[in-house]
C-alpha positions in Angstrom: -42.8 -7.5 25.3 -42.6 -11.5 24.5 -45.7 -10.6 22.0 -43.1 -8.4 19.8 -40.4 -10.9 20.0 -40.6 -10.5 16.0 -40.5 -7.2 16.0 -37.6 -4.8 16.3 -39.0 -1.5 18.0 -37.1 1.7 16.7 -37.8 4.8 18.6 -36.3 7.4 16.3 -36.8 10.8 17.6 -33.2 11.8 16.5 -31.6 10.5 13.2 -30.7 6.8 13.5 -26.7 5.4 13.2 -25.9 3.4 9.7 -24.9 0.2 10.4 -21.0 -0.4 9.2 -21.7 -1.9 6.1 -19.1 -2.5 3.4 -18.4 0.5 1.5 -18.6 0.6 -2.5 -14.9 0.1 -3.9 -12.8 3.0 -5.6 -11.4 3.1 -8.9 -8.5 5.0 -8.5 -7.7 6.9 -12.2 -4.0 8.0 -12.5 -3.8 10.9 -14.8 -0.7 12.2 -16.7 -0.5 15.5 -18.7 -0.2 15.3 -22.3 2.9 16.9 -23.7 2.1 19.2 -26.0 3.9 20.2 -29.0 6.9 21.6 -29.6 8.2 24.1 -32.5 11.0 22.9 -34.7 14.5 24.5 -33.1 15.4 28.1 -34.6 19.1 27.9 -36.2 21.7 29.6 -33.1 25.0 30.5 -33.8 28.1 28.2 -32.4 28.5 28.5 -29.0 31.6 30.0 -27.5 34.0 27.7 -25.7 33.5 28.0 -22.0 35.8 26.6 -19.3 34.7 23.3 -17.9 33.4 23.3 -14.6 35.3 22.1 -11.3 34.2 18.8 -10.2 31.7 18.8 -7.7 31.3 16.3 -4.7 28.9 13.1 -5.3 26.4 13.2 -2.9 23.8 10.4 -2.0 20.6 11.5 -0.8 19.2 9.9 2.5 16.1 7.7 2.0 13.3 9.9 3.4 11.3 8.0 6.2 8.7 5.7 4.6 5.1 6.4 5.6 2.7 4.6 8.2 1.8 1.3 6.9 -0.1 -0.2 10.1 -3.3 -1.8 9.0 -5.0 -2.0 12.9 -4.5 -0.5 15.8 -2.8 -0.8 19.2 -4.0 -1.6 22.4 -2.4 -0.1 25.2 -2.5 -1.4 29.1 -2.3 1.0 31.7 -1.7 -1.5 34.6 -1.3 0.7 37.8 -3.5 4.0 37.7 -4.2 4.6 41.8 -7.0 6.2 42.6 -7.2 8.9 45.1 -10.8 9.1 45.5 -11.4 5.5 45.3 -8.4 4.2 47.1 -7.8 1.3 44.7 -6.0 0.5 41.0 -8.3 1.7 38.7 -6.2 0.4 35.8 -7.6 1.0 31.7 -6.5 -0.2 28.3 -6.6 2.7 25.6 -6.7 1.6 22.0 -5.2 4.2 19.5 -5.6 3.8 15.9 -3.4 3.0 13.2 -0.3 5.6 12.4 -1.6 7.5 15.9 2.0 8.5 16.5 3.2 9.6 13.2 0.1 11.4 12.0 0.1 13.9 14.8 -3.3 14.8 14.8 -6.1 15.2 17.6 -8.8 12.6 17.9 -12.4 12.2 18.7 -12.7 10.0 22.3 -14.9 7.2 23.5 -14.7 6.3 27.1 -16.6 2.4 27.2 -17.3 1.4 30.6 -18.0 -2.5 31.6 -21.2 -4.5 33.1 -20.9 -5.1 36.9 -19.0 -8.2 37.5 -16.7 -8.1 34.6 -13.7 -6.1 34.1 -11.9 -3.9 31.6 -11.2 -6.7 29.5 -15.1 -6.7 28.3 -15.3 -4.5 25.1 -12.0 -5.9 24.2 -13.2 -9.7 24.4 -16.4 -8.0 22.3 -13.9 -6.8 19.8 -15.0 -3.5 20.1 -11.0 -2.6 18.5 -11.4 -5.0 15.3 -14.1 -3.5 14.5 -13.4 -0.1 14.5 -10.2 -1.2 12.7 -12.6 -2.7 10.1 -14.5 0.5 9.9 -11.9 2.6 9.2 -10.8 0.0 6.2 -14.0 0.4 5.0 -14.4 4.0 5.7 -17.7 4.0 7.5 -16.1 4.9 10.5 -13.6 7.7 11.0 -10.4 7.0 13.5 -10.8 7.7 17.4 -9.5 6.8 20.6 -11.4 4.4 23.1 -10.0 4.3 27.0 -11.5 1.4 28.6 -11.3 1.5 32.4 -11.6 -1.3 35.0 -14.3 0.2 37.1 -13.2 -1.4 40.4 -15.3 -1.7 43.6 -16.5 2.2 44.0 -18.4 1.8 41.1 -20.5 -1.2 42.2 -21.7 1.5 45.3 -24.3 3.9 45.4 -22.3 6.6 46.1 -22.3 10.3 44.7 -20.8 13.8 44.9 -19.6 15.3 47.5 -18.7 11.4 48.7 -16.3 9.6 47.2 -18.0 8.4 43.8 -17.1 6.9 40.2 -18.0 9.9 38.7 -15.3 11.8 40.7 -13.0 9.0 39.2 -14.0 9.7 35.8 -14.4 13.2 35.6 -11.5 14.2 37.9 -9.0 11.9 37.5 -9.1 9.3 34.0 -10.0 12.6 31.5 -7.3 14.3 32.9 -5.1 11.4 32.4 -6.1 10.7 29.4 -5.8 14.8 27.9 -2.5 15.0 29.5 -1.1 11.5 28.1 -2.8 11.6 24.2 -4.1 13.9 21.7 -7.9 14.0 21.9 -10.2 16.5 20.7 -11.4 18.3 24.2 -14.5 19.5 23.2 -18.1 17.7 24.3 -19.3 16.9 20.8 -16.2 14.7 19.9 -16.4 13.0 23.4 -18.4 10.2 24.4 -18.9 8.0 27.0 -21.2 4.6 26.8 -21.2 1.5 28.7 -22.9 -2.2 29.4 -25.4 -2.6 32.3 -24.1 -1.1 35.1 -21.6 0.6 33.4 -24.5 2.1 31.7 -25.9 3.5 34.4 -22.7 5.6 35.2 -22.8 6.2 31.3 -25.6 8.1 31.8 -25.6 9.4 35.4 -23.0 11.2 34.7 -23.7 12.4 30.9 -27.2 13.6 31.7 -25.4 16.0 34.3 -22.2 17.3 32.2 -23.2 17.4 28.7 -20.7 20.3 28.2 -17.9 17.6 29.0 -19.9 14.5 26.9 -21.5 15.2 23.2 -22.9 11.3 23.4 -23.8 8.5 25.4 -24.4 4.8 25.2 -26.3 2.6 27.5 -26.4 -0.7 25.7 -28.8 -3.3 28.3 -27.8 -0.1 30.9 -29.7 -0.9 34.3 -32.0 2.3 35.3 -33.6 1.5 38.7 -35.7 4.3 41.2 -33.5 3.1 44.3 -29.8 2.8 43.1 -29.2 6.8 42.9 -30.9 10.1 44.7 -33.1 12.1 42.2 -29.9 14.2 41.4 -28.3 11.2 40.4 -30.9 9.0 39.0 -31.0 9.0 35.4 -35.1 8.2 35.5 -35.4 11.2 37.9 -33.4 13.7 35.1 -35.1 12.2 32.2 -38.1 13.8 34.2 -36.8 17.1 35.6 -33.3 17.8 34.1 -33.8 21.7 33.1 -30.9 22.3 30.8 -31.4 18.8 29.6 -34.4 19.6 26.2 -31.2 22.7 24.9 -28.3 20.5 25.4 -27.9 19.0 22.5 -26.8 15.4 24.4 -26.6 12.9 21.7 -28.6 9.3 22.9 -28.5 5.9 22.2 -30.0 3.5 24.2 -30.6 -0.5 23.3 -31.7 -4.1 24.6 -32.9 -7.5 23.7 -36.7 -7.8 24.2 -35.9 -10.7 26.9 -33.2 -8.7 28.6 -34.7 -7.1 31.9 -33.0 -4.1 31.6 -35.1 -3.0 29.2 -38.2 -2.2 31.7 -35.6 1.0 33.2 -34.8 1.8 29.4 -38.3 1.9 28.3 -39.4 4.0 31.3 -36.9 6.3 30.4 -37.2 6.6 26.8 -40.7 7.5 27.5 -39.8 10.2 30.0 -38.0 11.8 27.2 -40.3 11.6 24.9 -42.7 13.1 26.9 -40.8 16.2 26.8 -40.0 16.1 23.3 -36.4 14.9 24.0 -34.5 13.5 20.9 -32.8 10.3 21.5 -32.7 6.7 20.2 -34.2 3.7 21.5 -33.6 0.1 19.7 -35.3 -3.4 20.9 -34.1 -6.2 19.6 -36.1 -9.6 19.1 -33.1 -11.9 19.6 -30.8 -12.4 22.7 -30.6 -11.4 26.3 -28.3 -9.7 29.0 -25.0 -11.6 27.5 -21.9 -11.1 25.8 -22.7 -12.9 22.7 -25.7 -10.1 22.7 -23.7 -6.9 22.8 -21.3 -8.8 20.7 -24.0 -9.0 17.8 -24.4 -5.2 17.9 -20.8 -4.2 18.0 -21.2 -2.7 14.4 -23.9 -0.4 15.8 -22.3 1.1 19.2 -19.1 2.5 16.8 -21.9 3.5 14.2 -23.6 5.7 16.8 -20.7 6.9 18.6 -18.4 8.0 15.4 -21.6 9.2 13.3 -20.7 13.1 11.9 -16.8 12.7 13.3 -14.6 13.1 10.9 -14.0 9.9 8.5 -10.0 10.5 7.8 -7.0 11.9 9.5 -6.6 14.7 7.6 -10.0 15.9 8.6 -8.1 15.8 12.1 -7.2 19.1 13.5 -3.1 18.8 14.5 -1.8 17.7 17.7 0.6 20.5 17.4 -2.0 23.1 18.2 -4.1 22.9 21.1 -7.3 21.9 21.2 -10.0 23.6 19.2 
């Protein structure tokens, strides 16, 4: 691997993200209609007198409510989320974008989950939220909602279904909250879920196994290991034997500095898929390691994978006054 530590490896088997680049500026053309001309006035004979009319009242029209001007975002901290199946706060910071509230629509969701040893205060200290703000300014990225739990202890164990797991957490506990509390598009291929290390692993644990509830995941530096999870579980072990996986349609992204040991699990697994002809995409990069300032330096690319095809505006948005296509 050191011997390519000039070369960025790109395993494209699906279509790879844009990177959120500026986009061109708009000229924006007012146009007014012409008035065309009129014929000279036809000769009318005096008008009859007619009584004056009675004096109406003077009204004032109300100002009508001016529209959304927020430029960025909100950040919202859910501080005290208990969790049954974990028996500890399991609190989360949602991010809605920019005229959420008065636009009324449905949005696309992005659960980002944190490395081991950190807490839900990781993608925000990435400034994960300024840039999607600056993506939307600049139109390469369409708006969406991101729900950023604090993992807590459970996740940190090797523990799976029928015991008490993180993927219980997620699946039967945050969603819910999350559907009941905001408008979100609840259908797979506008949900995803992606996260950092070991949040990466759980990323993808639990994608590989309910792609009808996840359309996309992340693992950026995610740690794949043959002991931390039973072959149900293991997301090396489904990358080899997964049945439904090669028709699911499970959008992949999967990325790490060529110095970062994480890659050896990502590489192992990228090649399992591609074994079997599964699409996915798999990026090394020359420079950095298993840091902050790493993920930090490929912010741009995470949002560009995760919002690629969603829609770019609000009024692409289907309306939070329906339910959910």
């Amino acid at each position: 691997m050191r011997k390519c530590a000039a070369l960025i490896l790109l395993l494209l088997i699906a279509a790879a993200c844009e990177p959120l680049a500026p986009a061109p500026t708009a000229q924006v053309i007012i146009v007014t209609p012409v008035p065309t001309r009129t014929p000279p006035p036809t000769a009318t004979t005096p008008p009859t007198r007619t009584p004056l009319p009675s004096p109406t009242p003077d009204y004032t029209p109300t100002p009508s409510p001016s529209p959304c001007e927020a430029e960025g975002g909100s950040m919202l901290a859910f501080d005290d989320f208990q969790s049954d199946v974990a028996g500890e706060n399991l609190r989360y910071r949602v991010y809605i974008p920019p005229c959420y509230l008065e636009s009324e629509k449905r949005y696309p969701l992005v659960i980002l989950l944190h490395g081991q040893g950190t807490n839900e205060l990781q993608w925000d200290r990435l400034g994960m939220d300024e840039a999607l703000d600056q993506g939307m300014r600049l139109g390469v990225v369409g708006p969406m909602i991101l729900v950023m739990p604090y993992t807590g202890g459970i996740a940190n164990r090797d523990s799976f279904p029928p015991n008490p797991s993180y993927e219980t957490v997620i699946l039967d506990e945050l969603l819910p909250a999350i559907e009941r509390d905001f408008c979100t598009v609840n259908q797979a291929p506008y949900r995803a879920i992606g996260g950092i290390s070991r949040g990466g692993f759980w990323a993808y644990s639990i994608a590989l196994r309910h792609p009808d509830v996840f359309g996309r995941v992340g693992g950026h530096s995610a740690v794949f290991d043959e002991d931390n999870a039973p072959p149900a579980f293991n997301p090396l072990d489904l990358a080899l034997n997964d049945t439904f996986l090669p028709d699911a349609n499970l959008k992949m992204y999967l990325d790490n500095a060529a110095n970062d040991l994480a890659g050896v699990g990502q590489q192992l697994f990228s090649s399992r898929l591609s074994a079997r002809g599964i699409a996915h995409t798999y990026l090394i990069h020359p420079v950095g390691d298993h840091s902050d300032d790493y993920w930090q330096a490929h912010i741009n690319d995470y949002l560009a994978f995760y919002g690629k095809d969603w829609p770019r505006t609000m009024a692409e948005l289907p309306s939070c006054r329906e339910p959910s296509p």
